[in-house]
N, C-alpha and C positions, 0 to 999 in steps of 0.2 A: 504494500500500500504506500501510496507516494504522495506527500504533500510537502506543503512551506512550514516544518518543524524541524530545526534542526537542530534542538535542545530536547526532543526527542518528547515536550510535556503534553500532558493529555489533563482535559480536564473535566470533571466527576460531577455531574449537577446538585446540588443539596437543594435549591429552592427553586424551582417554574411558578414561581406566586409570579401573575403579569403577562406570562410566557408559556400558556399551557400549551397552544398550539406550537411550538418552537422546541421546547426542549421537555425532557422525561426527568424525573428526578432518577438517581442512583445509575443514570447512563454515563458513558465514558464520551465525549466527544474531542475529535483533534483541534488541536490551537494550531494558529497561522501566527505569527511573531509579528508582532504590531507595537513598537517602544511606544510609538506616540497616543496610542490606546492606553496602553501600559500605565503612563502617564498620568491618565487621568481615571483614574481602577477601573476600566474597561477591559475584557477579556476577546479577542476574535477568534473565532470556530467556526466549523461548519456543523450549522444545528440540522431540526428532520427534515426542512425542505432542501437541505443540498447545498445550500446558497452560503458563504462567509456574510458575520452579519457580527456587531458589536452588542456585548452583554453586559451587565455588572457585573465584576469579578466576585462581587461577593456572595453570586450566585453558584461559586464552583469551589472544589477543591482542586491547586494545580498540585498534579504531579510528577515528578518528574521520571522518566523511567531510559532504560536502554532499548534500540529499533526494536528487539523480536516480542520484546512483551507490548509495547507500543502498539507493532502491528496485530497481534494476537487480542488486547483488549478493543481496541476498531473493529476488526471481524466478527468480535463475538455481539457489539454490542448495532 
């Protein structure tokens, strides 16, 4: 699986209050690297439509992992 992570983080939804069409709670979603999101505690991922799209980071847990668990929690989730 291949995207713009190359700190390898995935991030873990704790709260969809706001966002129920968008994200599942307890799903793993990939982050795309955005400092200037970053910046302002906004997290970017690709939620259930597909699409990169900016969230409040405080709606995730980042994690950070190495590529094959990376790719293995994206597959499953």
């Amino acid at each position: 699986m291949k995207h713009d992570n190359p700190q390898h983080i995935i991030a873990i939804c704790v709260s969809n209050k706001d966002y129920e069409m968008s994200l599942e709670v307890r799903k793993a979603y990939p982050v795309i690297t955005d400092p200037k999101a970053e910046t302002r505690n906004y997290v970017r991922l690709i939620d259930e439509t597909g699409e990169d799209y900016l969230f409040p980071a405080s709606r995730f847990v980042l994690v950070q992992v190495d590529a094959a668990v990376e790719d293995a929690l994206l597959a499953a989730a």
